[in-house]
GUMARPA-476410 format. One record per residue: x, y, z of N, C-alpha, C, O, CB in turn. Coordinates in steps of 0.001 Angstrom, whole numbers, padded with zeros to 6 digits, always signed. Glycine has a CB too. Layout:
BEGIN
XYZXYZXYZXYZXYZ/...
END
This chain:
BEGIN
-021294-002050-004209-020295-001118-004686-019790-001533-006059-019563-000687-006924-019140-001024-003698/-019601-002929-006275-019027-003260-007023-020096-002752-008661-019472-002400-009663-018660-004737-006527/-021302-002785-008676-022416-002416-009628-021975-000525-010131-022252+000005-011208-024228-002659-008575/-021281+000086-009004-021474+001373-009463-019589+001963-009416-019279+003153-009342-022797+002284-008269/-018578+000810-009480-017135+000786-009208-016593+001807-010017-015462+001975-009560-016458-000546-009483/-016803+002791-011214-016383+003303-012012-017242+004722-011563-016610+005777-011634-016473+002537-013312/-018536+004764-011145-018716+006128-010363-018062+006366-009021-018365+007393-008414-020131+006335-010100/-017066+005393-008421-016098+005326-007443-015459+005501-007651-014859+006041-006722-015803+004711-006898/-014766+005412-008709-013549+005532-009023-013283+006990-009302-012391+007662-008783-013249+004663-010064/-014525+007553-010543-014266+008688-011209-014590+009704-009662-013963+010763-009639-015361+008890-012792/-015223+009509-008815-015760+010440-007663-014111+010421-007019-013618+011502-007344-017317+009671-006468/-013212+009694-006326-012562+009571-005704-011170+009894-006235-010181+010170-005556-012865+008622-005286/-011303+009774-008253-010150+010475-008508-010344+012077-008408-009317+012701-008143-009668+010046-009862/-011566+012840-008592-011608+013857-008866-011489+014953-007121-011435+016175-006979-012905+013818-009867/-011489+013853-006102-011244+014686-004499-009963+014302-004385-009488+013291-004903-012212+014187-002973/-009306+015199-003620-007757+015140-002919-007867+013674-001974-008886+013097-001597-007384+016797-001705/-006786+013404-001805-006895+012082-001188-006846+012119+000425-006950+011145+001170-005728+011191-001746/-006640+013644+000837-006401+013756+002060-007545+013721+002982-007675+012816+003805-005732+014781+002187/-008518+014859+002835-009703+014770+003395-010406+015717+002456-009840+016621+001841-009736+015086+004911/-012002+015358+002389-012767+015232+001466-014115+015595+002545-014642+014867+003386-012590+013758+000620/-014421+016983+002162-015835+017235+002884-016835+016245+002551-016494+015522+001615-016466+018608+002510/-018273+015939+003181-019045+015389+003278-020393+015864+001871-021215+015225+001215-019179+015528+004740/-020089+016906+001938-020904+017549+000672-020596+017554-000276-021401+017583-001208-021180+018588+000582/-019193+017526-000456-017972+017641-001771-018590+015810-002151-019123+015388-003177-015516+017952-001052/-018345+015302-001259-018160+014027-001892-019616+013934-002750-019698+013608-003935-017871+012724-000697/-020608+014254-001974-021825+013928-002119-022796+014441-003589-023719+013884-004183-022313+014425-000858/-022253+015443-003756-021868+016581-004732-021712+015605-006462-022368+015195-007419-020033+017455-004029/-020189+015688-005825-019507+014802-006895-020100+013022-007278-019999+012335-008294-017887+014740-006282/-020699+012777-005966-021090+011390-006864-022868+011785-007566-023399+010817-008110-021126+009619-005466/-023583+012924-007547-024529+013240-008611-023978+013626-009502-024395+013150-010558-025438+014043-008420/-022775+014660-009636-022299+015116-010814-022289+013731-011978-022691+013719-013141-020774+015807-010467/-021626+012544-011102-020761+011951-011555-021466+010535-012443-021061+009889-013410-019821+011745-010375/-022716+010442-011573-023577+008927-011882-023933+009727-013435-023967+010881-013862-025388+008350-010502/-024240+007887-014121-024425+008261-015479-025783+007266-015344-025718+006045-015203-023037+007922-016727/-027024+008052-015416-028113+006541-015251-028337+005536-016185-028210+005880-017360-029528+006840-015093/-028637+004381-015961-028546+003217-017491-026996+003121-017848-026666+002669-018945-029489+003970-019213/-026275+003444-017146-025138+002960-017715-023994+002221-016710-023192+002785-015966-024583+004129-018415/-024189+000742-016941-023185-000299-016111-022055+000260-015244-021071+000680-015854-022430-001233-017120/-022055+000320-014010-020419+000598-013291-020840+002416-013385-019986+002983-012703-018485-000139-014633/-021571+003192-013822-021677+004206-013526-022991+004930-012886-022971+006093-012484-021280+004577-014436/-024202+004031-012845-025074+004432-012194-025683+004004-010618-025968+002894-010167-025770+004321-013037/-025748+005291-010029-026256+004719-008494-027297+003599-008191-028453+003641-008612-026883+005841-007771/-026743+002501-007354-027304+001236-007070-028791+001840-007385-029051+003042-007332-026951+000540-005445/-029742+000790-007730-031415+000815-007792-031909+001256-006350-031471+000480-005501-032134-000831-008184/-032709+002292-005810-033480+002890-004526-032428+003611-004379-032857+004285-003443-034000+001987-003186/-031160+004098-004594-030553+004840-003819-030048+006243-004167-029477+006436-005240-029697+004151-003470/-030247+007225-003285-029770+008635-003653-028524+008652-003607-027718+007753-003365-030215+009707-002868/-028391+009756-003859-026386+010179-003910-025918+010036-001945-024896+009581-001431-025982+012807-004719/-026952+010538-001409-026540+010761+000091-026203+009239+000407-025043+008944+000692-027859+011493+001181/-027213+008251+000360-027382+006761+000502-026232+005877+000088-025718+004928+000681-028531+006338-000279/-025939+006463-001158-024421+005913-001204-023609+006198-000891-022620+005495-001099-023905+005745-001913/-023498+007432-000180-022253+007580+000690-021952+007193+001825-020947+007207+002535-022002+008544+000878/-023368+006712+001914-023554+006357+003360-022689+004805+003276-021766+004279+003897-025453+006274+003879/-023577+004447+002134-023076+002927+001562-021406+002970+001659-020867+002313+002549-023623+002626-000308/-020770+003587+000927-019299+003697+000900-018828+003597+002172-017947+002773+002422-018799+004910+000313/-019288+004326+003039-018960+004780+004482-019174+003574+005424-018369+003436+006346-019921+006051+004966/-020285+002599+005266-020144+001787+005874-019269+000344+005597-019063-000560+006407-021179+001774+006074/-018756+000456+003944-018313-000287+003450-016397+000017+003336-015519-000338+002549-019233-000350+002323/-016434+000647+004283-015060+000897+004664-014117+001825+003437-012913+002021+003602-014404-000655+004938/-014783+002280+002362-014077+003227+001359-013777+004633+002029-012672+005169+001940-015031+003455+000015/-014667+005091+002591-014272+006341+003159-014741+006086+004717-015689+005317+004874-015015+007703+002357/-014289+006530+005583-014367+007292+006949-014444+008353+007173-014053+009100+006275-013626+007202+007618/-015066+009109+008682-014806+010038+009010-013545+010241+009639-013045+009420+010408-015641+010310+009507/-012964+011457+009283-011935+012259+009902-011846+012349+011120-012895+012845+011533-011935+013365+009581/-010871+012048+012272-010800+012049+013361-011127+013426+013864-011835+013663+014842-009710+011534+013651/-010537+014304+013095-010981+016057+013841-012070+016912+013342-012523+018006+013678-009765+017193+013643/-012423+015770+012138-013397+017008+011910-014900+015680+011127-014825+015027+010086-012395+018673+010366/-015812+015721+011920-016506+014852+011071-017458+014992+009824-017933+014015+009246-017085+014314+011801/-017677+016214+009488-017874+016551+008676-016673+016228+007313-016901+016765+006228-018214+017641+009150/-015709+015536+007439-014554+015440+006348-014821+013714+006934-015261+012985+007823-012622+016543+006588/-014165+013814+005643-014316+011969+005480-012381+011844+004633-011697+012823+004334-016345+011248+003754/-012108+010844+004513-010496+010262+004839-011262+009047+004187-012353+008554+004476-009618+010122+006778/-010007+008606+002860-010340+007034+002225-008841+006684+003263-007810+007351+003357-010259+006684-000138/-009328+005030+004132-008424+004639+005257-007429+003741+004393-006321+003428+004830-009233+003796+006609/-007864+003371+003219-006745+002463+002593-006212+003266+000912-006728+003351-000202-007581+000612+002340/-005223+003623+001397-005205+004361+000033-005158+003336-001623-005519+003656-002755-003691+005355+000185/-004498+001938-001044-004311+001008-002547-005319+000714-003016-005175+000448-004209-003656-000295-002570/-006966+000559-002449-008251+000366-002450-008399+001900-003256-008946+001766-004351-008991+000030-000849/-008105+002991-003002-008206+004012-003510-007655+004050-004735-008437+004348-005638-007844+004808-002806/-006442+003818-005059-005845+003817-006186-006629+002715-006950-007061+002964-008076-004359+003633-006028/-006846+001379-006311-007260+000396-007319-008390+000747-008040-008394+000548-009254-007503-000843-006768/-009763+001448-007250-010756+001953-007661-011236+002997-008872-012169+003110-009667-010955+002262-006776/-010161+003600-008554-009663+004960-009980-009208+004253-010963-009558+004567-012100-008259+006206-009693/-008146+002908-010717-007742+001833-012133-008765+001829-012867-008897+002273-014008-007414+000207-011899/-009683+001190-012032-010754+000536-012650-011109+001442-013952-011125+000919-015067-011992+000360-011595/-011355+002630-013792-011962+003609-014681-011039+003285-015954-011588+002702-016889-011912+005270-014085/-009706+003610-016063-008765+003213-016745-008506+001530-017995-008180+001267-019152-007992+003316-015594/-009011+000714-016473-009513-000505-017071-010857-000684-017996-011049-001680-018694-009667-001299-016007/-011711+000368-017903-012753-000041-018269-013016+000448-020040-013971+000288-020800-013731+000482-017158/-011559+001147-020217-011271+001434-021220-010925+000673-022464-011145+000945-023644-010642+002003-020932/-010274-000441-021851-009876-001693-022267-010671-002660-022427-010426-003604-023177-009102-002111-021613/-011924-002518-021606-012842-003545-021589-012794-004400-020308-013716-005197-020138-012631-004353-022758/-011976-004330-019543-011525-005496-018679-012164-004864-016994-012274-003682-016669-009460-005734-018832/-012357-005563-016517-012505-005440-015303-011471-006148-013988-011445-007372-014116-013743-005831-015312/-010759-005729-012962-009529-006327-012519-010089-006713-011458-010752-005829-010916-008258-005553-012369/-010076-008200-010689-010300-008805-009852-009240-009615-009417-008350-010071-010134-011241-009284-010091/-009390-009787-008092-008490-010839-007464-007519-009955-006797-007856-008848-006376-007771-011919-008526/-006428-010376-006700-005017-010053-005674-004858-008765-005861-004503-008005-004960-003495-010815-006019/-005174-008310-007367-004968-006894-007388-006131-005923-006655-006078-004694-006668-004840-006542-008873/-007342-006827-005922-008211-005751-005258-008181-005809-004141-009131-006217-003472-009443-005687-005495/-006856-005333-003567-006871-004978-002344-008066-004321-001436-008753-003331-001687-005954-004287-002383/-008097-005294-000163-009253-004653+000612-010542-005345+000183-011490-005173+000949-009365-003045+000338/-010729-006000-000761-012316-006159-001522-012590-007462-001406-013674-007870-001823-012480-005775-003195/-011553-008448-000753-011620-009772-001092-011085-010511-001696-010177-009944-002304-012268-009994-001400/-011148-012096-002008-010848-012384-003178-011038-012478-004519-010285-012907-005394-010736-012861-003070/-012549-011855-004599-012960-011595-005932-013146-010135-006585-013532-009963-007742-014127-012225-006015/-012787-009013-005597-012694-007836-005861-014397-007280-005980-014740-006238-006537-011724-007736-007145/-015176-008116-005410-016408-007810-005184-017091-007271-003297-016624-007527-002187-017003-009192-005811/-017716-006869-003510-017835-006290-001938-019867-006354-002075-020561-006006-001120-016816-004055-001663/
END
């Protein structure tokens, strides 16, 4: 995740934070990958579906209790931190540690 953190970010600012169809998401992270370009292109072998899958098992999004077709991000500060990033990357900097909630201690996953 951490290789493609800024096509996470930009995918997850651009859906409502509430619930987020399965296609919408899926949608938005082709719109969104930039290929050859660091923090914005989908991991090497993987389609847009594959990484959602990836996300999904990596605890960024879940399915929705009522509807599984909708997916729910379960930690919203992981959510917010992820969208930083984009922000950060403006600056040059990349934010690790205490401020990456959910990710560890190195803000790597």
């Amino acid at each position: 995740m951490v290789d493609a953190v800024y096509l996470v970010g930009a995918v997850l600012r651009e859906l409502p934070p509430a619930a987020l169809h399965k296609a919408k998401v899926s949608r938005a992270i082709k719109s969104k990958s930039r290929a050859d370009e660091p923090g914005w292109d989908l991991p090497k072998g993987m389609s847009a579906d594959q990484f959602l899958d990836h996300l999904i098992h990596q605890g960024v999004m879940q399915p929705d209790r009522d509807c599984e077709h909708r997916l729910i991000c379960p930690i919203p500060r992981l959510r917010t931190w992820l969208i930083e990033q984009i922000r950060c990357r403006s600056v040059g900097k990349f934010r690790t540690g205490s401020a990456a909630v959910g990710t560890g201690s190195t803000g790597r996953s």
